[in-house]
N, C-alpha and C positions, 0 to 999 in steps of 0.2 A: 278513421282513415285507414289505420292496419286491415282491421275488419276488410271492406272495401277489398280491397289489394290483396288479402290472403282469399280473398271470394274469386276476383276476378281472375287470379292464381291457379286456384283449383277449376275454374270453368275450360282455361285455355286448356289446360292437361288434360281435362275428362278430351275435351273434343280432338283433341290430337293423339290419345290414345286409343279410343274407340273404334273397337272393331269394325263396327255396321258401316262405318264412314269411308268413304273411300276420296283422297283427292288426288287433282291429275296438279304437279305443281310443277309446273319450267318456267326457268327464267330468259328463256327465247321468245316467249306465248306459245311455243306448239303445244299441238293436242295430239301426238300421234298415239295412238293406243297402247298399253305395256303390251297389248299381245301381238301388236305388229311388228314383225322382224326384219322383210324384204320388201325390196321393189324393184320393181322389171321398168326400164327407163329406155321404151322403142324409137329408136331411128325416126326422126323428123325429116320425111321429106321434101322439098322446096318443088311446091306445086303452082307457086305464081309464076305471073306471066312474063316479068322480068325476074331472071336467074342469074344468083350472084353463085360462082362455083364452090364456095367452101363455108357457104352461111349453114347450110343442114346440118353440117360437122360439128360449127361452131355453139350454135343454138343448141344441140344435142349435150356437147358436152357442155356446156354452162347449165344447162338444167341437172344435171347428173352431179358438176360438181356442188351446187348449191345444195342439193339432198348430202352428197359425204361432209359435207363443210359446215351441215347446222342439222343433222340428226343421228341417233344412234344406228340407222337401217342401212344392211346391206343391200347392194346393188347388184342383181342378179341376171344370169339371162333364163331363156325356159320358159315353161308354163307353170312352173310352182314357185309362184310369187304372190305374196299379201296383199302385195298393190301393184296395177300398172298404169303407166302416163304413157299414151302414144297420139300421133297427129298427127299434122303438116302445116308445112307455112304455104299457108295462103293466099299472101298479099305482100307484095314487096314493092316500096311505091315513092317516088320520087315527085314531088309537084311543088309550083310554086307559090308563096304566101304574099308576096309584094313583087308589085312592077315598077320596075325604074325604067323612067324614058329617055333616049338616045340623043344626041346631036341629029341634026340635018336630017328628021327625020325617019330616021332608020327605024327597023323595029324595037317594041320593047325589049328589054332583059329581064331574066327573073333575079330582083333584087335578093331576096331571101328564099329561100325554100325549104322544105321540111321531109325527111324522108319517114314512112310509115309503112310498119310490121306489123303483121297481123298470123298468129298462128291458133289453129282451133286443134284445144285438146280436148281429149277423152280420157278421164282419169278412174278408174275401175278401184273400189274396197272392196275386195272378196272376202274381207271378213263381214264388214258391215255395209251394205250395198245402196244404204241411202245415202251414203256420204260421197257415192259415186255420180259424177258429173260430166258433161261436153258442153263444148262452150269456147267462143271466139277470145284470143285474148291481143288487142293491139295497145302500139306503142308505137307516138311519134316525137320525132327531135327535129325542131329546127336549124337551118347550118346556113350559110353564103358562103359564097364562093364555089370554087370547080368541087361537085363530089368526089373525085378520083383521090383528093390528098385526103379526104376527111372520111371515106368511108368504112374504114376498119374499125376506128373509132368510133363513130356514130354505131356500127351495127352492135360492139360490147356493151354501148351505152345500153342499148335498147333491149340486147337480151337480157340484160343486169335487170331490169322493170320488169319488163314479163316473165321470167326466170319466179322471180319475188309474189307479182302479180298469183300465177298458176301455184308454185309454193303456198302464198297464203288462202285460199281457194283454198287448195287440198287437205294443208295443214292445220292451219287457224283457224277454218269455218268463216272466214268472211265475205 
């Protein structure tokens, strides 16, 4: 049993000290490269059809803070950047999920409804250019009641997901 255990001992060592080996180890799961230092995080501008006035601000800066908030990379402006995330929101969308029917006939109501984000990024590795991607990324939440009290909330919800969403994409490889 010594045996054993001074074996398996020596095995762990060789492989954790050997040069040839390289590993990427976080205990977030990112994969960001040791040689990637910056990133360039462009203004999202709100190209749907319904416009809320301070969602591109919002969605921008939640993408930015989630890069300083869980990686080592600077956030830069310029063209000499490792990496760049840029896009628009494309779809901003409010529709119903259930109808609930009236007294005396009147029209229906929308019982529940669900609002839906939808922003398509382009994420550029100018180190490593396959890991470069565009691609739509939506997210929807369902609500009742008048949107007007719930909508600030519902939209941090939503960029929190895609925020994560476009993060793990770029970062994780998923």
């Amino acid at each position: 049993m010594k045996r054993v255990t001074g074996l398996l001992i020596a095995l762990i060592g060789l492989v954790l000290v050997s040069p040839s080996c390289t590993y990427k180890l976080s205990l977030s799961g990112t994969s960001i490269p040791p040689n990637m230092k910056t990133i360039r995080v462009d203004f999202f501008e709100n190209n749907a059809a319904l416009v809320v006035n301070n969602l591109s601000t919002q969605f921008t800066e939640a993408l930015k803070d989630r890069i300083r908030n869980t990686t080592r990379l600077s956030i830069v402006r310029g063209e000499e950047a490792d990496a760049v995330l840029s896009g628009s929101i494309t779809d901003y969308n409010i529709t119903p999920v259930s109808i609930n029917a009236t007294a005396n006939n009147v029209a229906p109501i929308a019982g529940a409804s669900q609002l839906t984000i939808t922003v398509n990024v382009k994420y550029v590795d100018n180190l490593n250019k396959k890991n470069s991607f565009e691609q739509p990324f939506s997210k929807a939440l369902p609500f009742s009641g008048d949107i007007n009290t719930q909508e600030q909330t519902l939209i941090a919800a939503i960029n929190k997901q895609i925020t994560e969403d476009i993060f793990n994409k770029a970062f994780e490889n998923w």
